[in-house]
N, C-alpha and C positions, 0 to 999 in steps of 0.2 A: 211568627208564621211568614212560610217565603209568601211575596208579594206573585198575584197572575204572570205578571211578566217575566222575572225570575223562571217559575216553573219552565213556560215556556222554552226562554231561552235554554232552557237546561236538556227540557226534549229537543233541540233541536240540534243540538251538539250531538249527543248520546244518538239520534238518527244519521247523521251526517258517518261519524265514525264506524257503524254499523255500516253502511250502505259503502265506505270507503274500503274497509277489510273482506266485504264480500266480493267488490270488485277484483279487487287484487288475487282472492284466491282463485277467483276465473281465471284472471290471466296466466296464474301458475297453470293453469288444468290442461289453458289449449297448447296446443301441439304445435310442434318449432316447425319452423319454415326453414329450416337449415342454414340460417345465416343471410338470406334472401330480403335483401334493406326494403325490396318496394312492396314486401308484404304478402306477396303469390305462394301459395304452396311451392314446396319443392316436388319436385318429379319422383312419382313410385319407385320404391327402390326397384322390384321387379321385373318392372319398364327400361328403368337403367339398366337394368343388367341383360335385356334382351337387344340392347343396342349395342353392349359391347360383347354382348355373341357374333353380332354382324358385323365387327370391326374384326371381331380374328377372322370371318371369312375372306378379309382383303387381304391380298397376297403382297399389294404394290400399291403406297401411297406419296409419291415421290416429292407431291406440292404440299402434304403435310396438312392436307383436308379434314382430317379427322383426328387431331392433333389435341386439340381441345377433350375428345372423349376418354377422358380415363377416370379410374375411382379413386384417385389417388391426387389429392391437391384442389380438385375440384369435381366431385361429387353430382352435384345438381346437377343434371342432362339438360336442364330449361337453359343452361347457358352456353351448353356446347354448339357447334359451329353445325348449321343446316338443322336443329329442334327445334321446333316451337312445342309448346306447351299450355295446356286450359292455364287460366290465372284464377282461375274457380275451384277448378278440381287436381292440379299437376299431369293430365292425364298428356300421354305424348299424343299433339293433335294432327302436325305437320312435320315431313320428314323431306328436303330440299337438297338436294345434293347434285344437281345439274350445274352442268358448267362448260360449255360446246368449248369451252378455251382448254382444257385441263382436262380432255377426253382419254386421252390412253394413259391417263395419271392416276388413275382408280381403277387397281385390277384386280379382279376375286369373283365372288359368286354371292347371291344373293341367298342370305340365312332365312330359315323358316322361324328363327326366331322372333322374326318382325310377326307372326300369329301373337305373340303376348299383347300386341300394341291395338287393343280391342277396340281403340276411341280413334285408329290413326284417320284421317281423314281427305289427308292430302301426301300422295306419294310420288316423290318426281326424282328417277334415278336415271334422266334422261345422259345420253352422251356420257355413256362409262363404259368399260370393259365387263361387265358382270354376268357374262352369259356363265360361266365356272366351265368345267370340266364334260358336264353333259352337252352343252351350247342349248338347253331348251328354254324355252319358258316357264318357268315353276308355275304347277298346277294351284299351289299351296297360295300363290295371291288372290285367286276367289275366294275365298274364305275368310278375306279383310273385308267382313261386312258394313262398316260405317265409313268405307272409301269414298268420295265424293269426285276427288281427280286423281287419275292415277298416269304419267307421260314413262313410258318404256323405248319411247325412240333413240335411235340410232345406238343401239346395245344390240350387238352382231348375234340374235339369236337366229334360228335354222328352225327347219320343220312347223308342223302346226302348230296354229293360235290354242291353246288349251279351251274346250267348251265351259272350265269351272268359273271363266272369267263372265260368262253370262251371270252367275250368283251377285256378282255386284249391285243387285236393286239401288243402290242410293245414289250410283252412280252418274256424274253430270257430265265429264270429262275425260276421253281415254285417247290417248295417242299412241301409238305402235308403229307409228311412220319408220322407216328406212329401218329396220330391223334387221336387214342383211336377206337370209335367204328363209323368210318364215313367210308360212302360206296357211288360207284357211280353206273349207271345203264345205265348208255351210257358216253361212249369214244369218241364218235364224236365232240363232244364240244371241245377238243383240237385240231381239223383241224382249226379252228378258230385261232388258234396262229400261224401266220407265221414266227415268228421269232423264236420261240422255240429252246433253244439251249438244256438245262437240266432238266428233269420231272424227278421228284423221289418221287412216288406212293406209295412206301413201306406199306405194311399190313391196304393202304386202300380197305376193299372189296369191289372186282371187282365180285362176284360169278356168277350175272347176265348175264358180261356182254358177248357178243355171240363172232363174230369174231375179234377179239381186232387184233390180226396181220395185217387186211386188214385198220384198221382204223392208226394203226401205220405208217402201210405202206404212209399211204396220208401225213405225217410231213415231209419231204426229212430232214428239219433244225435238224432234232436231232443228239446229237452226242453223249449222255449218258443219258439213259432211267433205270429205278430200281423199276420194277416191285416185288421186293420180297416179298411173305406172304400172296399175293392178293385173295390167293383160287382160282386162276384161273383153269379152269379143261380143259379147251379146247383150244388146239393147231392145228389147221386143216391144210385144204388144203395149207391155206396164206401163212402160216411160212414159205415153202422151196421158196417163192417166194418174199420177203422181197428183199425192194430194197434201204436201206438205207443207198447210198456212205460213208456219213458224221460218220455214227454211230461209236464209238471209245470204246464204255464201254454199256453191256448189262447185268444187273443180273434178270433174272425170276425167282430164287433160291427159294426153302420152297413153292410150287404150286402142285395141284396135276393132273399134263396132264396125259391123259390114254394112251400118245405114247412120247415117245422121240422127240425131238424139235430138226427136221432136219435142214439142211444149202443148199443151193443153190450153 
């Protein structure tokens, strides 16, 4: 008769080896990170392939910015040059392509295929040539609902701010400064961002628009606002009555109000 300990020892192998082979068929099961050593998912293919729909939009990349994105050698978009990526889920989170050095080195237009990019979060395609062929603003970037910051300055668009840009709710950060020759006609479209932390307007014309202090007034979230250059000419009754705790940095500089811009 085997002795207790025997036994023992015998279940405890026979468990060991079991619990060893179920491991392993796990790790057959889960899904390849595409080659990716520090263990992050790889980027959706779907995702990928709607950033290199926005790469044939470029007509001119002469510094070789977008160099890195092809399907071809290297796949995973987590590694191409201006992507960042969840390391949770591969989802494309940030999309970085500014560079005030290497401005008229990016010319093309901006794809509506960045709508697949449903988790983008951060969009900065500041200082490039990408106004395309219409010189507008695509209406189709309001619709990048989980935007957080989005910087569009100094990309020589023309005519009005599109109002679909109000739909941004999550939005904390929007810059449209020096945009060339774009103007808006109502300011109320930003009561729509509750989360607004920094709007920077610079020498978009505002000429139009009427009481812009009382619509201000309705953001409490702002904490630096940069109205410079706007042609704004009227400063009314609102102004002394601006009630915005949070605000930390105010420039309305280069405007031409008919009265001094009182304080409360």
């Amino acid at each position: 008769m085997l002795r207790p300990a025997v036994v023992m020892l015998v279940l405890l192998v026979i468990t060991c080896c079991f619990f060893l082979a179920t491991h392993a068929q796990q790790q057959q099961s889960q899904p390849s990170t595409g080659g990716n050593t520090t263990g992050s998912p790889s980027c959706l293919p779907h995702e990928r392939d709607a950033l290199l729909t926005f790469k044939r939009g470029i007509t001119s990349d002469q510094t070789g910015l977008l160099n890195s994105w092809r399907q071809e050698g290297e796949p995973n978009c987590r590694r191409w040059s201006g992507v960042r990526c969840s390391n949770r889920t591969g989802h494309v989170h940030e999309l970085r392509l500014s560079c005030a050095k290497f401005k008229a080195y990016l010319v093309g237009e901006i794809s509506p295929s960045l709508l697949a990019l449903k988790h983008l979060k951060h969009l900065d395609l500041s200082h490039k040539e990408l106004a395309g062929p219409t010189g507008r603003l695509p209406e189709f970037l309001g619709s990048l609902k989980s935007l957080k910051y989005l910087n569009l300055s100094y990309i020589n668009f023309h005519g009005d701010v599109p109002p679909q840009l109000g739909n941004l709710s999550n939005l904390q950060s929007l810059d449209l400064s020096d945009m060339g020759a774009a103007s808006s006609t109502d300011l109320s479209r930003l009561t729509r961002l509750p989360s607004i932390q920094y709007l920077n307007l610079n020498r978009v014309n505002l000429s139009t628009v009427g009481d812009w202090p009382h619509v201000i007034n309705m953001i409490p979230s702002l904490r630096a606002l940069h109205l410079s250059g706007c042609s704004l000419a009227i400063a009314n009754q609102s102004m002394p009555h601006l009630n915005l705790t949070d605000l930390v940095e105010l420039d309305a500089s280069v405007n031409s109000f008919n009265h001094p811009m009182a304080s409360s």
